[in-house]
C-alpha positions as CSV (number, residue, x, y, z in Angstrom):
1,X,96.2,99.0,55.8
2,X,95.2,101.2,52.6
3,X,97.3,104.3,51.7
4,X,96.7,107.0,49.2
5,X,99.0,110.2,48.6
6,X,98.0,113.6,47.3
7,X,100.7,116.2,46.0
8,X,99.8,119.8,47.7
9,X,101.7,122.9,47.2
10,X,104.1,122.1,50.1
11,X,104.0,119.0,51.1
12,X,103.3,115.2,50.0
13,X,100.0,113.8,51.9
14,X,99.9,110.3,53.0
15,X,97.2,109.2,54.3
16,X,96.6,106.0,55.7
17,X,94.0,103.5,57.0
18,X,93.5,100.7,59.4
19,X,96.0,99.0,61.4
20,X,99.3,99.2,61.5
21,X,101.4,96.2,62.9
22,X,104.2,93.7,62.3
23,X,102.6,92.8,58.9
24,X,101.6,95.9,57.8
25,X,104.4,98.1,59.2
26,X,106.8,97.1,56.2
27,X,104.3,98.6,53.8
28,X,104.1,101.6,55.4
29,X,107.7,102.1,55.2
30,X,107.2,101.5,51.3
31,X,104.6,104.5,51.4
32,X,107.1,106.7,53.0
33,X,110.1,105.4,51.2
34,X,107.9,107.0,47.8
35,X,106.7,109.7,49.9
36,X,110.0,111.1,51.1
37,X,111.7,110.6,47.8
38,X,108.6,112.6,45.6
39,X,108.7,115.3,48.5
40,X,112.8,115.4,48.5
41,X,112.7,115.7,45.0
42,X,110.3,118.8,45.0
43,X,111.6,120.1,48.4
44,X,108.8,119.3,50.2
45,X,107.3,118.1,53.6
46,X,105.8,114.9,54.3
47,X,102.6,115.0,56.2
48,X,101.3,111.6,57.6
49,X,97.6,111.5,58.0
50,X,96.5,108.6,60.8
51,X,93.5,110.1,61.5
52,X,91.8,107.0,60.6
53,X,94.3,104.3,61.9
54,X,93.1,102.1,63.9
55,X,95.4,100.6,65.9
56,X,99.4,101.4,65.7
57,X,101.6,98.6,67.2
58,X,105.5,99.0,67.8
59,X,106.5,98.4,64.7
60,X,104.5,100.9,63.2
61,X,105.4,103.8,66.0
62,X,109.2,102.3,65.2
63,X,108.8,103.2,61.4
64,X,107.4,106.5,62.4
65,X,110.6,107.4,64.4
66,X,112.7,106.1,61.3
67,X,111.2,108.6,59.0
68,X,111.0,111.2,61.7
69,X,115.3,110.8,62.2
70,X,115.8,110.7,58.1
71,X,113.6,113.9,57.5
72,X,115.8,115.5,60.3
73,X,118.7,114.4,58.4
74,X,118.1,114.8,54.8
75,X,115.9,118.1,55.4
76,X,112.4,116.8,54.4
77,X,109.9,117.3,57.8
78,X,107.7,114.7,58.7
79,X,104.7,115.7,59.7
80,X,102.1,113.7,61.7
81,X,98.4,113.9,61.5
82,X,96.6,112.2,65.0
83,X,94.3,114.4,66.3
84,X,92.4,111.6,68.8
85,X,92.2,108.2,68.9
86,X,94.7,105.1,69.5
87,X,97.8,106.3,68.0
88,X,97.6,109.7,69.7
89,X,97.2,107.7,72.7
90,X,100.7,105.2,72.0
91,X,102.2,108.6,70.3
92,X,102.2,110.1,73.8
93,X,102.5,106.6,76.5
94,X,105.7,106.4,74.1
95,X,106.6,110.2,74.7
96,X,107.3,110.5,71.2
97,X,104.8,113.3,70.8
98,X,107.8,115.5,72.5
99,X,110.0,114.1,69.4
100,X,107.5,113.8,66.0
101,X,105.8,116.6,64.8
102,X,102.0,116.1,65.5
103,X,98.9,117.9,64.0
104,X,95.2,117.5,64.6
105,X,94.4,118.4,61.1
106,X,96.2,118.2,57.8
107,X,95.8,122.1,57.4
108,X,97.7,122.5,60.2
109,X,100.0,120.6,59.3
110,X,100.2,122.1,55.7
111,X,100.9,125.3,57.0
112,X,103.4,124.0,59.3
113,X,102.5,125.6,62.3
C-alpha cells in the first residue's frame, strides 16, 4: 500500500493505493492518525481517496469505521472516496455505506455534498 496526502482549502486528501489487509491496515491507521491531527489542527475534513485500492480486507474496512467514530467525536469528517470497484463493493455487503461518508469523486467530497 502507497499513500500520499495533499493539503486543499478544506480538507486533508489521502489517497491511497493497492491493498489493504492485515499487514497493511496498521499503516493506514498511521496515515490517518497524521491525517486527522493536520486536518484537526486547521479545522478541517479528512477525505480518503480508495479509488485505486485494490482490495480492502476486514481490517482495513475496521480502520475505516475507527476513523469514521473519532471524526464523529472529535468534529473532523471523514470523508470516503470509492466510486466503483472492490471496496465500494465490501463498503456496501458490510452496510457501512449507510454509516461512512462516501463520494465517487474527491470534488465531491471537497465540497462536502
Amino acid at each position: 500500500m502507497e499513500a500520499k496526502t495533499d493539503l486543499r482549502d478544506n480538507a486533508m486528501v489521502l489517497q491511497i493505493t493497492g491493498e489493504v489487509d492485515t499487514y497493511t491496515a496498521p499503516l493506514l491507521r498511521e496515515h490517518l492518525d497524521e491525517a486527522f491531527a493536520q486536518a484537526a489542527d486547521r479545522r478541517l475534513a479528512v477525505v480518503l481517496n480508495v479509488t485505486d485500492v485494490s482490495f480492502m480486507a476486514s481490517s482495513g474496512l475496521s480502520v475505516l469505521v475507527e476513523y469514521h467514530l473519532r471524526g464523529v467525536d472529535k468534529g473532523t469528517p471523514l470523508r470516503v472516496v470509492a466510486p466503483a470497484g472492490s471496496v465500494l463493493r465490501a463498503l456496501r455487503a458490510t452496510t457501512l455505506n449507510e454509516m461512512i461518508e462516501l463520494h465517487a469523486s474527491v470534488p465531491e467530497a471537497l465540497s462536502g455534498r
